[in-house]
N, C-alpha and C positions, 0 to 999 in steps of 0.2 A: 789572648785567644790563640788558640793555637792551630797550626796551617791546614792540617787536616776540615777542621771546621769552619775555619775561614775558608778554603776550596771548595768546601759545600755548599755554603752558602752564596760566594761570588758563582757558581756556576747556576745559580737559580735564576739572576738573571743574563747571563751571559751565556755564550757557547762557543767553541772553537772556530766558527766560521765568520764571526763577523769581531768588530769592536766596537764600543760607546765613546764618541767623541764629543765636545763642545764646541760647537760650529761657529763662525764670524758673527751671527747671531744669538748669540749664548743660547742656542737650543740644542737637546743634547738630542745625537743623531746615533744610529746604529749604519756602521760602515762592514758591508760587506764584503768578503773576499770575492778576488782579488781584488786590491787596492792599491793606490800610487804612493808611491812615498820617493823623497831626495834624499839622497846620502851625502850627511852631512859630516861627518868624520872619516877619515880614513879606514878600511878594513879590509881583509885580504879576498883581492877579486872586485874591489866594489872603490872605488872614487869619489871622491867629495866634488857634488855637484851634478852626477849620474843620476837620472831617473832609475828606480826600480819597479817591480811588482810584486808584493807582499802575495801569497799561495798561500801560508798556513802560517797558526799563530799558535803557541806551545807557550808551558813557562816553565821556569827553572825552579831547581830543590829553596829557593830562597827567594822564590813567587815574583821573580823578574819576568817579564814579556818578554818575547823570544819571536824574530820576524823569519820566516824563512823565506829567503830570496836564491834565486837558482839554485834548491834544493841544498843552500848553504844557513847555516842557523849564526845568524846577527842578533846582538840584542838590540830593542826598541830604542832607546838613546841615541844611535847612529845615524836615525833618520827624523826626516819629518814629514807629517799626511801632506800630501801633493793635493789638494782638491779643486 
């Protein structure tokens, strides 16, 4: 498939302001911005074991999730939903 059409279609049900998680419950939930996440790797500005707040959610030319935390752009793997 290619990205264009897969962007199409993933945005049908999704939107830039929230994300679809699977909760402790295995029920799958829509997480609204802002959201809490822990950084769990290293990255510049940010500490492993720091709470953050996820503002906006972006993705890259090769359709990675992209977190933006004080207006700095982390990818999703860094962290984990805080809930």
């Amino acid at each position: 498939m290619d990205k264009k059409k897969y962007i199409r279609e993933l945005f049908e049900v999704v939107d830039t302001s929230s994300i679809l998680i699977i909760n402790m419950d295995n029920e799958l939930v829509r997480l609204n911005l802002p959201f809490t996440v822990l950084v769990v790797r290293e990255v510049p500005g940010l500490a492993p074991g720091e709470i953050a707040s996820v503002t906006a959610i972006k993705m890259d030319t090769k359709l990675i999730d992209i977190y933006i935390v004080h207006k700095n752009a982390y990818y999703y793997y860094n962290f984990v939903i805080y809930l």
